[in-house]
DOTORZA-724112 format. One record per residue (C-alpha): residue number from 1; y, x, z; chain; residue in three letters. Coordinates in steps of 0.1 Angstrom, whole numbers. Layout:
BEGIN
+-----+-------+-------+-------+---+-----+
|   k |     y |     x |     z | c |   r |
+-----+-------+-------+-------+---+-----+
| NUM |     Y |     X |     Z | A | Ala |
...
+-----+-------+-------+-------+---+-----+
END
This chain:
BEGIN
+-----+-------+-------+-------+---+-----+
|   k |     y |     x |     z | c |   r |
+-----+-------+-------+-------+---+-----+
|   1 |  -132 |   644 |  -405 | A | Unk |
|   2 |  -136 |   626 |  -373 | A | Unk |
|   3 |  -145 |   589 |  -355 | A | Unk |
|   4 |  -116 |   575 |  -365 | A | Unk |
|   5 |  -116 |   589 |  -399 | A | Unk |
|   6 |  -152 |   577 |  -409 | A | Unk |
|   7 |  -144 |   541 |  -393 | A | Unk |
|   8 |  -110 |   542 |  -417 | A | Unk |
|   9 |  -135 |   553 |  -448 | A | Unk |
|  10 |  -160 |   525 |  -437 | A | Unk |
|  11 |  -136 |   501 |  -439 | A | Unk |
|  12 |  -123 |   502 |  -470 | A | Unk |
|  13 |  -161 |   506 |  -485 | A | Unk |
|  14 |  -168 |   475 |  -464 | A | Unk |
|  15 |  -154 |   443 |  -488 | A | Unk |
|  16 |  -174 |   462 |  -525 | A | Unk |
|  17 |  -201 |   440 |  -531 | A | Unk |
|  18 |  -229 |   467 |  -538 | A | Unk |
|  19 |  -262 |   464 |  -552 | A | Unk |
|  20 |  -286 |   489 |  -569 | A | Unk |
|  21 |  -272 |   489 |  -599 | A | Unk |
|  22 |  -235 |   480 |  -610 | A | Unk |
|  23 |  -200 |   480 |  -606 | A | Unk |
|  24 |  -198 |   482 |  -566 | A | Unk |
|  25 |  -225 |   508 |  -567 | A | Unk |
|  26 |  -199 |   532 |  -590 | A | Unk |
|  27 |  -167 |   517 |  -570 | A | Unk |
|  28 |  -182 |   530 |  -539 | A | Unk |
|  29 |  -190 |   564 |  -557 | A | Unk |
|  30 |  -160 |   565 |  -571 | A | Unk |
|  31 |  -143 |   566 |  -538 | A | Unk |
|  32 |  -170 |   592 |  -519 | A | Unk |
|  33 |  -158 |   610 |  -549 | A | Unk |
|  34 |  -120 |   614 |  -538 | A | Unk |
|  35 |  -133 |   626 |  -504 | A | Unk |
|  36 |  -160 |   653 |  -521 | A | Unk |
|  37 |  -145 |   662 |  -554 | A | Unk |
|  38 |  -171 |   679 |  -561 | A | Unk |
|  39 |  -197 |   652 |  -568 | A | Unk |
|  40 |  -215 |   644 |  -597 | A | Unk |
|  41 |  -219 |   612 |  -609 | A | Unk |
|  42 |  -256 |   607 |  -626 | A | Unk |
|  43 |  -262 |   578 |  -647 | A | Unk |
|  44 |  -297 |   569 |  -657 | A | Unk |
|  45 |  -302 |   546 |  -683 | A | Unk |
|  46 |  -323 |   511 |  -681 | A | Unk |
|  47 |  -360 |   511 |  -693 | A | Unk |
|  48 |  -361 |   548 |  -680 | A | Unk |
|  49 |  -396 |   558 |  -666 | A | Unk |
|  50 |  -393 |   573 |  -637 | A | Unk |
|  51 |  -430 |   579 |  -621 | A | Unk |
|  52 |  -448 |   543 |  -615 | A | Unk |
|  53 |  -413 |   528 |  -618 | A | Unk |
|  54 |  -384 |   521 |  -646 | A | Unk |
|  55 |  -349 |   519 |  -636 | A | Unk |
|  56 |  -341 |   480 |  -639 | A | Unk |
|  57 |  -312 |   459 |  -660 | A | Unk |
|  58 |  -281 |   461 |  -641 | A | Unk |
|  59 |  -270 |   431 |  -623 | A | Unk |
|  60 |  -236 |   420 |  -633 | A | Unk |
|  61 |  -222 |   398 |  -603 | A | Unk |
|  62 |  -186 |   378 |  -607 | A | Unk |
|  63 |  -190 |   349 |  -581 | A | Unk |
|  64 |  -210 |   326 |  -568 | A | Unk |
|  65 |  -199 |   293 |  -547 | A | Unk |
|  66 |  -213 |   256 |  -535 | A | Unk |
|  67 |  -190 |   229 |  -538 | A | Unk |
|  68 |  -193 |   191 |  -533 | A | Unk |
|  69 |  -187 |   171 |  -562 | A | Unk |
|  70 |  -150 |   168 |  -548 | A | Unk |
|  71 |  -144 |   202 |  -553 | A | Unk |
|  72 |  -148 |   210 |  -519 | A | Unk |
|  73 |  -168 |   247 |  -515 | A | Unk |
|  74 |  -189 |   251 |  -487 | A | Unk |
|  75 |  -199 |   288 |  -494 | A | Unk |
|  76 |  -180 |   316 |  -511 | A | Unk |
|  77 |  -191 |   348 |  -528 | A | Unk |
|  78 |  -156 |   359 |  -527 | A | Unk |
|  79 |  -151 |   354 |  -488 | A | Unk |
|  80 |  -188 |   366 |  -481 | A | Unk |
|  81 |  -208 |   383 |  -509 | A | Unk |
|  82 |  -241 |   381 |  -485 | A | Unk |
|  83 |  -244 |   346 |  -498 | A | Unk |
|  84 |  -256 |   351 |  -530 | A | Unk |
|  85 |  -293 |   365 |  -535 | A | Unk |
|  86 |  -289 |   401 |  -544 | A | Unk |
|  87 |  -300 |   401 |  -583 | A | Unk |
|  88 |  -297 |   364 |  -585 | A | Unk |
|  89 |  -303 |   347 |  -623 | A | Unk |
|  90 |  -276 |   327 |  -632 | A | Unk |
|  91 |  -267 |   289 |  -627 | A | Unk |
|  92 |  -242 |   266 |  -633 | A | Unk |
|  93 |  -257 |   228 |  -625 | A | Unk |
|  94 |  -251 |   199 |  -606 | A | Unk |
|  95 |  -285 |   197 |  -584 | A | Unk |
|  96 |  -297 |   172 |  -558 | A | Unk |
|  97 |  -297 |   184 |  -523 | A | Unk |
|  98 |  -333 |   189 |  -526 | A | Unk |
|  99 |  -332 |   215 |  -557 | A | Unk |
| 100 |  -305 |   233 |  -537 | A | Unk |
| 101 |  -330 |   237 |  -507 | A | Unk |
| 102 |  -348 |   253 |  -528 | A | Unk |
| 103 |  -332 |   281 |  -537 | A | Unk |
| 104 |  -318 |   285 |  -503 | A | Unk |
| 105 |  -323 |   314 |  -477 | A | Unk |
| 106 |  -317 |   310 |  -439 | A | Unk |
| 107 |  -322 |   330 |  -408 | A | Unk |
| 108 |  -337 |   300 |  -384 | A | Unk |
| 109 |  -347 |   318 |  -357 | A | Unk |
| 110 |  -308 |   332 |  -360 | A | Unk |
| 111 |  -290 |   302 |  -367 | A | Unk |
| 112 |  -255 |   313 |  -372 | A | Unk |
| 113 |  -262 |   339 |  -395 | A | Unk |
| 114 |  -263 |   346 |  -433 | A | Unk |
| 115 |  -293 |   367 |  -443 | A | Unk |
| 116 |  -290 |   396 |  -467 | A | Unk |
| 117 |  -323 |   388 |  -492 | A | Unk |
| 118 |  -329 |   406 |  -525 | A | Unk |
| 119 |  -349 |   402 |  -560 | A | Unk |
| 120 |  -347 |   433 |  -573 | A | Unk |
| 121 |  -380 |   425 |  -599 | A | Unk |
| 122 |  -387 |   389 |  -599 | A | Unk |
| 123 |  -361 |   368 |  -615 | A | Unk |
| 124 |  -352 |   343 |  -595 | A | Unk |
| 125 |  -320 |   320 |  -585 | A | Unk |
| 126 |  -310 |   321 |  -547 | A | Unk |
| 127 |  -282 |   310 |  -523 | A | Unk |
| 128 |  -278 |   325 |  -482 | A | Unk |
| 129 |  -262 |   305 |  -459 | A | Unk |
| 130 |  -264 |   300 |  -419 | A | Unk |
| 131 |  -294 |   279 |  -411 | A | Unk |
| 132 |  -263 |   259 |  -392 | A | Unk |
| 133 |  -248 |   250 |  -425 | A | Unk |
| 134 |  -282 |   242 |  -441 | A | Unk |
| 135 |  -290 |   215 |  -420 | A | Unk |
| 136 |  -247 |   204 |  -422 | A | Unk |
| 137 |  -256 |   196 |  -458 | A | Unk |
| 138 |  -249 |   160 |  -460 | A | Unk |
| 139 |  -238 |   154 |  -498 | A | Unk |
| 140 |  -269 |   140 |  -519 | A | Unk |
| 141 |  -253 |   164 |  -548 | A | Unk |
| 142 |  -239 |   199 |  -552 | A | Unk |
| 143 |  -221 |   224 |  -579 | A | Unk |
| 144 |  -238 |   255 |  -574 | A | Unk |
| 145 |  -229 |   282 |  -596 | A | Unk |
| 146 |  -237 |   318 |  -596 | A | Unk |
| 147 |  -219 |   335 |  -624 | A | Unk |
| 148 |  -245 |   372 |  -632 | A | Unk |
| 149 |  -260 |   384 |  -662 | A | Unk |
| 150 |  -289 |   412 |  -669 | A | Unk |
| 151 |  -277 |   441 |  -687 | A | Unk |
| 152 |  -286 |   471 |  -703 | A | Unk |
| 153 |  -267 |   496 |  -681 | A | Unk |
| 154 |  -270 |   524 |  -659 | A | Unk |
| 155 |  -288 |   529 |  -624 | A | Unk |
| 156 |  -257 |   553 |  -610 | A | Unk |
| 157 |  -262 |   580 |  -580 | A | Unk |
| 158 |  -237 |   606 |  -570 | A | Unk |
| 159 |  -249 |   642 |  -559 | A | Unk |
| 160 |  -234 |   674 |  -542 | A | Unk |
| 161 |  -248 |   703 |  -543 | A | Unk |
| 162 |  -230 |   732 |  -516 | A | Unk |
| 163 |  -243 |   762 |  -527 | A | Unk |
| 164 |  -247 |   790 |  -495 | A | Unk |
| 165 |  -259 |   827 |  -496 | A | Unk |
| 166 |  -296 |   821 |  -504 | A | Unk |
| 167 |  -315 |   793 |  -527 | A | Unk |
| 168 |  -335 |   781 |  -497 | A | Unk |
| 169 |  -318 |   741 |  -494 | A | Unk |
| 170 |  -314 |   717 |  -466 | A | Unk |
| 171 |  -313 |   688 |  -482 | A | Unk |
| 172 |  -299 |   651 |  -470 | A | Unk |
| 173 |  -303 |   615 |  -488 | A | Unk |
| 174 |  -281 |   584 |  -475 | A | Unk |
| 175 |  -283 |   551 |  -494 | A | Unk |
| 176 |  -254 |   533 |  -514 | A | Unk |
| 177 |  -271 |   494 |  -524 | A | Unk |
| 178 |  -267 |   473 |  -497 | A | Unk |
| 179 |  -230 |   448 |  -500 | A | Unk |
| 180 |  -211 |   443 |  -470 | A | Unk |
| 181 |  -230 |   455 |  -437 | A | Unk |
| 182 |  -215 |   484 |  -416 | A | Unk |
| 183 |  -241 |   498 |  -403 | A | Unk |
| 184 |  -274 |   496 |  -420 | A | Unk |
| 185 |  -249 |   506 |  -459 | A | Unk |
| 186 |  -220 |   521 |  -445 | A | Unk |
| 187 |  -224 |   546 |  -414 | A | Unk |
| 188 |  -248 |   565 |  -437 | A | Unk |
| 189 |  -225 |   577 |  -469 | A | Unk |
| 190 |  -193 |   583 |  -444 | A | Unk |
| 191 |  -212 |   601 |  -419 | A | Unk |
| 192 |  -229 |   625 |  -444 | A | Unk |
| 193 |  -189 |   628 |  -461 | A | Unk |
| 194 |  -179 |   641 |  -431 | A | Unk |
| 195 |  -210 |   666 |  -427 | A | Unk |
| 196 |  -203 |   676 |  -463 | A | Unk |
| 197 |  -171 |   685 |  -454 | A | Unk |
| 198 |  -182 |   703 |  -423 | A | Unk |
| 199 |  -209 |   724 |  -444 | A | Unk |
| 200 |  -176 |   732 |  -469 | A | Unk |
| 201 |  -160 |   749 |  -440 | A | Unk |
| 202 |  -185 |   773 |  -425 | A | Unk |
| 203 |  -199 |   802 |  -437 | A | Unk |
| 204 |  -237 |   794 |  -446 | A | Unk |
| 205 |  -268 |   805 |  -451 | A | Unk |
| 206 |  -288 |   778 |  -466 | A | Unk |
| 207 |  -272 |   755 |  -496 | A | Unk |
| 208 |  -268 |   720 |  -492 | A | Unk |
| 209 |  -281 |   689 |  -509 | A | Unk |
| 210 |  -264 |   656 |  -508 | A | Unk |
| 211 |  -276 |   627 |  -525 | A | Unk |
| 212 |  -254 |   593 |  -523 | A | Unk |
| 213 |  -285 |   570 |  -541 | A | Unk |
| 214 |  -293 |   535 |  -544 | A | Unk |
| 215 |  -327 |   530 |  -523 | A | Unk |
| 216 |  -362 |   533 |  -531 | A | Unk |
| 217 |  -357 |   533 |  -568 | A | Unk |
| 218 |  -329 |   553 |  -567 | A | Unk |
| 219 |  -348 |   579 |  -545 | A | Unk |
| 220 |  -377 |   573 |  -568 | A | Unk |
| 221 |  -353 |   580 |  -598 | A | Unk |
| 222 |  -335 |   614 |  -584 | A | Unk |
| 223 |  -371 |   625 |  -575 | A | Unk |
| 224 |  -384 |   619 |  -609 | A | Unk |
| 225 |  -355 |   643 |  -626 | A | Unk |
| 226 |  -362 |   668 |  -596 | A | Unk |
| 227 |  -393 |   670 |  -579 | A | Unk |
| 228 |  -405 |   704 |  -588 | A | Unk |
| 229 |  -371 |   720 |  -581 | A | Unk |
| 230 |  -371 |   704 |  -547 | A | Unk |
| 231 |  -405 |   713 |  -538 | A | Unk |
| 232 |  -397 |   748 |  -544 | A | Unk |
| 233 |  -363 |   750 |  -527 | A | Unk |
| 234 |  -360 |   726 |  -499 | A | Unk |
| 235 |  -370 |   743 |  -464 | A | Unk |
| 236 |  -358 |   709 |  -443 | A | Unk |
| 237 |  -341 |   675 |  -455 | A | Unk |
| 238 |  -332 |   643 |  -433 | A | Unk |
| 239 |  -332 |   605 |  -447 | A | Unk |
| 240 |  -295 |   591 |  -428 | A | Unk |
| 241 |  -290 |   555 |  -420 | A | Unk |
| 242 |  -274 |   526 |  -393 | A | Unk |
| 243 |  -258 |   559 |  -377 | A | Unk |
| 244 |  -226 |   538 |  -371 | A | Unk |
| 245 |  -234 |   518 |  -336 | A | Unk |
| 246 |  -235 |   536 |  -304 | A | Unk |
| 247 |  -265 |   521 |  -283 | A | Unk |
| 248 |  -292 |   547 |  -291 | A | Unk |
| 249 |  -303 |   574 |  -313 | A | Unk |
| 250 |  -339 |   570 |  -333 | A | Unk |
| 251 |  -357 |   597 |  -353 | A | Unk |
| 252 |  -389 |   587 |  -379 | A | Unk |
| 253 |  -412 |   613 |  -381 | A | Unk |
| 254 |  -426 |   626 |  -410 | A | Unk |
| 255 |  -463 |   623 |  -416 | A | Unk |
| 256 |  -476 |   648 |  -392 | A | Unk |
| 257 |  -445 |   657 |  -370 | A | Unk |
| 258 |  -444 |   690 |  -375 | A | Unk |
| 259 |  -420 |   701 |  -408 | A | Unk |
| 260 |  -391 |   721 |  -398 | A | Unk |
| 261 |  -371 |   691 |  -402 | A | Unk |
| 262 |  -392 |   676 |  -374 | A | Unk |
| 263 |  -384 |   705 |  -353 | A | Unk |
| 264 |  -349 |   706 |  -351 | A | Unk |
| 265 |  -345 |   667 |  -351 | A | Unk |
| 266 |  -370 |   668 |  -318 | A | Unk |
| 267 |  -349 |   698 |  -301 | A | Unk |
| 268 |  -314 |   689 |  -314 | A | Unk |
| 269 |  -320 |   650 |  -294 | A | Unk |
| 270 |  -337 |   661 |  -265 | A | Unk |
| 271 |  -303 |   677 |  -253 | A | Unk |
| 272 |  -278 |   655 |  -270 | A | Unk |
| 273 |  -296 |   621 |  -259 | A | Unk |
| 274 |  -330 |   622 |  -243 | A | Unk |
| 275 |  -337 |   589 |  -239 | A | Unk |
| 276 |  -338 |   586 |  -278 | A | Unk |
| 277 |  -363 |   564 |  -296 | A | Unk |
| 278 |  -391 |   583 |  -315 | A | Unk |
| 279 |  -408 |   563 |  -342 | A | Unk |
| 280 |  -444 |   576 |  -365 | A | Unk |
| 281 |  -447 |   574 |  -400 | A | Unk |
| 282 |  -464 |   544 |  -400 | A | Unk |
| 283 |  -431 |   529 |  -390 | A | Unk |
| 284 |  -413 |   541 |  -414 | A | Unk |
| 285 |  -390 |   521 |  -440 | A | Unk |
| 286 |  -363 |   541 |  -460 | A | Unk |
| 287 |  -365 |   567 |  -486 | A | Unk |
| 288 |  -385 |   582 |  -460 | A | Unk |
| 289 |  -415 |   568 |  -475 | A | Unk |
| 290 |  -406 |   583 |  -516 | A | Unk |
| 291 |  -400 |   617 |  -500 | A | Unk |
| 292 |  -428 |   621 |  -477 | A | Unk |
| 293 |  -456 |   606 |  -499 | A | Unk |
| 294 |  -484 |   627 |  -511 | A | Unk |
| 295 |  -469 |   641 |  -542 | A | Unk |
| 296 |  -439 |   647 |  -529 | A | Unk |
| 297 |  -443 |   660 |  -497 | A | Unk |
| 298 |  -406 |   671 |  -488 | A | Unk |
| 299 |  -406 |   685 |  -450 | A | Unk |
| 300 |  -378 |   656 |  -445 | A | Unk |
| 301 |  -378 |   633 |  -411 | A | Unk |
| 302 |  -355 |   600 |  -410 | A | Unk |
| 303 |  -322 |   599 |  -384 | A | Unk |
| 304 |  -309 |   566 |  -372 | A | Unk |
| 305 |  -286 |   553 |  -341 | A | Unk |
| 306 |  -305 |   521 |  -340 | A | Unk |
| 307 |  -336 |   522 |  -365 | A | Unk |
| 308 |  -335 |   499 |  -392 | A | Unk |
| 309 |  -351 |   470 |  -380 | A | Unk |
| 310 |  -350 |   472 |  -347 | A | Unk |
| 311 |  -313 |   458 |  -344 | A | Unk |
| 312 |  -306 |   421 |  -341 | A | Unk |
| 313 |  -274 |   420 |  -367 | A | Unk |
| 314 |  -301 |   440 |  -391 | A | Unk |
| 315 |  -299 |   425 |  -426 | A | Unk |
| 316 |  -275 |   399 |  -418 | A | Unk |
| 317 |  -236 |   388 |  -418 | A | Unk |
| 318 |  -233 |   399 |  -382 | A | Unk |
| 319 |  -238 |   435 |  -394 | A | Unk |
| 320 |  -201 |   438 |  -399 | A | Unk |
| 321 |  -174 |   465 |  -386 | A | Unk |
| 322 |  -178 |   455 |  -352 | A | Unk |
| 323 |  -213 |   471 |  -351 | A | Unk |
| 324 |  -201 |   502 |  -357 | A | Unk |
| 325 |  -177 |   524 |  -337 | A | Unk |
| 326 |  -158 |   555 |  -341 | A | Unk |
| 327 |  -174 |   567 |  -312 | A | Unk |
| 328 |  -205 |   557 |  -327 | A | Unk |
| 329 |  -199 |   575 |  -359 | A | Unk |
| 330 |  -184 |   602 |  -340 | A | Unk |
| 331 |  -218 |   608 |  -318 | A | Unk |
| 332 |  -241 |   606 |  -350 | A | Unk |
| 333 |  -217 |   633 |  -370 | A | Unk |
| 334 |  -223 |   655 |  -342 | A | Unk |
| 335 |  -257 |   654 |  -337 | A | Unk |
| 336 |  -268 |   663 |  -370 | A | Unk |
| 337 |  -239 |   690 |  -368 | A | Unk |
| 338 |  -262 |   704 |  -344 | A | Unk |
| 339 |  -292 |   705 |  -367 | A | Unk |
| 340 |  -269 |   721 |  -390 | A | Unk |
| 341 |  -257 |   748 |  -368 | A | Unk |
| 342 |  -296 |   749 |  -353 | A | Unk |
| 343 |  -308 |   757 |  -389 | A | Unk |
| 344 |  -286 |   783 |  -399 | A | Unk |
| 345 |  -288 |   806 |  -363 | A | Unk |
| 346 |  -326 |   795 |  -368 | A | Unk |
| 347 |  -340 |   831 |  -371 | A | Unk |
| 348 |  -365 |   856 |  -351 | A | Unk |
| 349 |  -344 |   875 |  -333 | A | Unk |
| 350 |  -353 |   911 |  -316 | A | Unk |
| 351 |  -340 |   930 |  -288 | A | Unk |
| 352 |  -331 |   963 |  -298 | A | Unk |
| 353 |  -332 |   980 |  -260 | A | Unk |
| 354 |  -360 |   988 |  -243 | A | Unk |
| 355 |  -358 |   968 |  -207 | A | Unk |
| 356 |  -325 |   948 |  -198 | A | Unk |
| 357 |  -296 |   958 |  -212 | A | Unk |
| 358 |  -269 |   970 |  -192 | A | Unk |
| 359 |  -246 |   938 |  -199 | A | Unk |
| 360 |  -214 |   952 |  -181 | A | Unk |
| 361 |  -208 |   975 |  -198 | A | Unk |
| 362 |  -200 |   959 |  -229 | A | Unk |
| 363 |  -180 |   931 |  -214 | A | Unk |
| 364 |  -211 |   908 |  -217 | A | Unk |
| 365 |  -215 |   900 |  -175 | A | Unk |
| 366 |  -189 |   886 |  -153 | A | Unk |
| 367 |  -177 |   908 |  -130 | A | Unk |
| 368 |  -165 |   880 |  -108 | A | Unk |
| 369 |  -188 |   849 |   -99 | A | Unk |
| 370 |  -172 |   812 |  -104 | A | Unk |
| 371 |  -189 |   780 |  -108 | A | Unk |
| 372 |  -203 |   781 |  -142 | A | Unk |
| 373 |  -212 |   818 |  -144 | A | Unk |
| 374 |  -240 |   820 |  -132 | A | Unk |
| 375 |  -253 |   796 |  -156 | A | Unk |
| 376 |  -240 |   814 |  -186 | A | Unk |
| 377 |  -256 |   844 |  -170 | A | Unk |
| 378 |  -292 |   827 |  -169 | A | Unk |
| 379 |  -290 |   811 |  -205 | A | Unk |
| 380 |  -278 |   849 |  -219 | A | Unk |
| 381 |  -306 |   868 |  -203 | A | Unk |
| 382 |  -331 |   842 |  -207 | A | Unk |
| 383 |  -322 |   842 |  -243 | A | Unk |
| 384 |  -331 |   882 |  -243 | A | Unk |
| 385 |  -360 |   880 |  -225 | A | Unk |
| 386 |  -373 |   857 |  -250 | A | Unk |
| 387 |  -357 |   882 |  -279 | A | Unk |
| 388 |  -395 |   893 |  -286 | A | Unk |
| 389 |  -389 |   888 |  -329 | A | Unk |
| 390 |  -422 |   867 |  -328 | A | Unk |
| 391 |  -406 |   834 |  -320 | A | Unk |
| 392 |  -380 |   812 |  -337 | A | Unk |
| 393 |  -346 |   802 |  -321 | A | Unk |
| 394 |  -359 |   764 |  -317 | A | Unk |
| 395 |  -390 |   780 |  -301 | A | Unk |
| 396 |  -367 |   798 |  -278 | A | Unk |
| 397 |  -341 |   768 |  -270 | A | Unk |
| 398 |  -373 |   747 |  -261 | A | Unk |
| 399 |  -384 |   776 |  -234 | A | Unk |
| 400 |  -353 |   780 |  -218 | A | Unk |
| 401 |  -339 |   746 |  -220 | A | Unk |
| 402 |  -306 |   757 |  -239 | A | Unk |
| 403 |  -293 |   743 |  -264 | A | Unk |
| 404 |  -275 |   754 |  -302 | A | Unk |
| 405 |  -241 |   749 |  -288 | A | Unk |
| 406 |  -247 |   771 |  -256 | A | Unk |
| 407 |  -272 |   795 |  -275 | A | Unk |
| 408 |  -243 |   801 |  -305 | A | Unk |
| 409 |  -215 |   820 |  -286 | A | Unk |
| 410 |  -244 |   841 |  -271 | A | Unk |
| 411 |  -259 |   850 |  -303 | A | Unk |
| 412 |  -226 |   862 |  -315 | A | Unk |
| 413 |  -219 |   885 |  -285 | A | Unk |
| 414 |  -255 |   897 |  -286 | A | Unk |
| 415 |  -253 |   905 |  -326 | A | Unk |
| 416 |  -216 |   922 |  -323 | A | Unk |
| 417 |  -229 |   946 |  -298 | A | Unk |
| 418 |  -262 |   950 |  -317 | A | Unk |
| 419 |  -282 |   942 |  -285 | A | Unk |
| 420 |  -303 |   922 |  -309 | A | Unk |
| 421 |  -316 |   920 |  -348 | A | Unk |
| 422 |  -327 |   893 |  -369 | A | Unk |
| 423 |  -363 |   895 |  -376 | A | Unk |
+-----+-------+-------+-------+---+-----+
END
């Protein structure tokens, strides 16, 4: 699944008006379900504890609009579903311009925009709309309408489970709540697709846990039904989201910087952008925060493009398919290809000759020099030298400044001419 591929899938995810319960959370699933047959759809029922939590009423959403008394509408759910409050109470009343200022939500210091703003567990009634169009509002009387109800439903997640030669899990979580923004909703669920994919088509070591969840309380929720499992299985996880624009890469640590996840995150970027941003814990902000608390304690890290955030069109209309790129989707994927490929040739590996091999003889050193070989030379011998069985492979890319895509081919000659064993 490439660029173009995940843009296409973004796209038609793009219009569904998603929340973190309800009928755009299972439309989107429903579709990441024709791409990955093989999710599971979970549905947890309202009222269910789940730790300090319990899963909400779902939020039933049919439209929402501001007209004059003329008829005239001067917002739209149906053109742009940012403009109602996500979980909004109903309404259906004729207010003075003064009640509707009430329940209305602006960016000022962004004055074209329409902010994305939620309610998730205080009832309340709420309108978005440009802080232009706010101060527009001339009419001393409006018809606002917002046409929702509370249910008892379901708090919906989808999960995939790939399973590989051991139990031993690398696990990744991507978020499926937020309505129409590209990059902060999207990027995250159709990059991970296309990793899924990827996983599906190599021979593994480790299996593979997606989870397609609403956030927070949906990563609250899954953790709830799983914890002890997780805790037991998962060796390295990563928290994806706003992978979809193509100005940067960002990586959140996890408490203390130093889980496997950590590891490979840190070595994977230094070759495949260096100038990427690196963020603590304390700046954290997505399900980072559920699965690295106390009790938890997954040896997860959190991978952006641009962090959450730290993005101007974060959280607003302007986060739309222009944000995001092929390219941009394209460069994420194969990053965290790399951190795939890094974990499953992560082993101690062990020379099996005493002194340097003799390379020619097996085919293994060129026996003509061209620009390039000697390179290839350094990185294979380096790699050997290193071949002591006390230190990991991310240990050893780190010394000799090589990274998983030069470091793979090597391993594969080294192994089918058993100049080395895994440790």
């Amino acid at each position: 699944m490439n660029g173009q591929e995940m843009y296409r899938l973004a796209e038609e995810l793009f219009p569904i008006c998603r929340s973190i319960t309800g009928k755009g959370t299972r439309d989107t699933l429903s579709i990441l379900n024709r791409e990955l047959p093989q999710i599971t759809i979970h549905n947890v029922p309202t009222g269910t504890a789940v730790f300090d939590w319990s899963v909400p009423k779902e939020w039933v959403i049919r439209d929402a609009y501001v007209e004059t008394l003329s008829g005239e509408k001067i917002i739209d759910f149906k053109k742009t579903n940012l403009h109602v409050l996500g979980y909004s109470a109903p309404i259906d009343k004729v207010v003075s311009k003064e009640e509707l200022l009430k329940i209305v939500y602006t960016l000022p210091d962004q004055p074209d925009l329409i902010p994305y703003v939620t309610s998730y567990y205080k009832e309340r009634i709420g309108i978005c709309m440009s802080e232009n169009m706010k101060n527009s509002l001339s009419e001393d009387q409006y018809h606002v309408v917002v046409d929702s109800e509370f249910i008892d439903g379901n708090l919906t997640y989808g999960e995939l489970i790939i399973p590989g030669e051991t139990d031993e899990e690398i696990f990744f979580s991507t978020y499926v709540c937020h309505p129409s923004m590209a990059n902060n909703e999207l990027s995250g669920p159709v990059v991970c697709t296309a990793l899924a994919k990827y996983i599906q088509s190599i021979k593994r070591r480790y299996t593979y846990r997606f989870v397609f969840i609403p956030e927070t309380i949906g990563s609250i929720t899954y953790l709830s039904k799983n914890l002890e499992y997780l805790q037991q299985h998962v060796i390295a996880g990563f928290n994806i989201s706003c992978v979809g624009d193509d100005r940067t890469y960002s990586y959140i640590e996890s408490p203390y910087a130093d889980n496997l996840a950590d590891r490979v995150v840190q070595n994977v970027l230094s070759f495949h952008y260096p100038e990427y941003k690196r963020y603590t814990f304390m700046q954290r902000g997505s399900d980072e925060r559920q699965y690295c608390s106390p009790l938890v304690n997954l040896p997860m890290c959190a991978v952006c493009r641009s962090k959450y955030e730290e993005y101007p069109e974060y959280h607003t209309s302007a986060d739309n398919l222009s944000v995001i790129s092929p390219e941009g989707l394209q460069g994420a994927f194969d990053m965290l290809r790399k951190c795939i490929d890094l974990l499953e040739y992560n082993n101690r590996y062990r020379i099996t000759v005493p002194c340097e091999p003799q390379l020619g003889k097996r085919g293994l050193y060129p026996t003509i020099s061209y620009k390039g070989s000697h390179d290839y030379v350094n990185n294979l011998t380096a790699f050997i030298a290193y071949s002591t069985g006390s230190h990991d492979l991310i240990d050893i890319s780190n010394r000799i400044k090589a990274d998983i895509d030069t470091l793979k081919p090597i391993i594969e000659k080294c192994l089918l001419h058993q100049l080395i064993e895994k440790v």
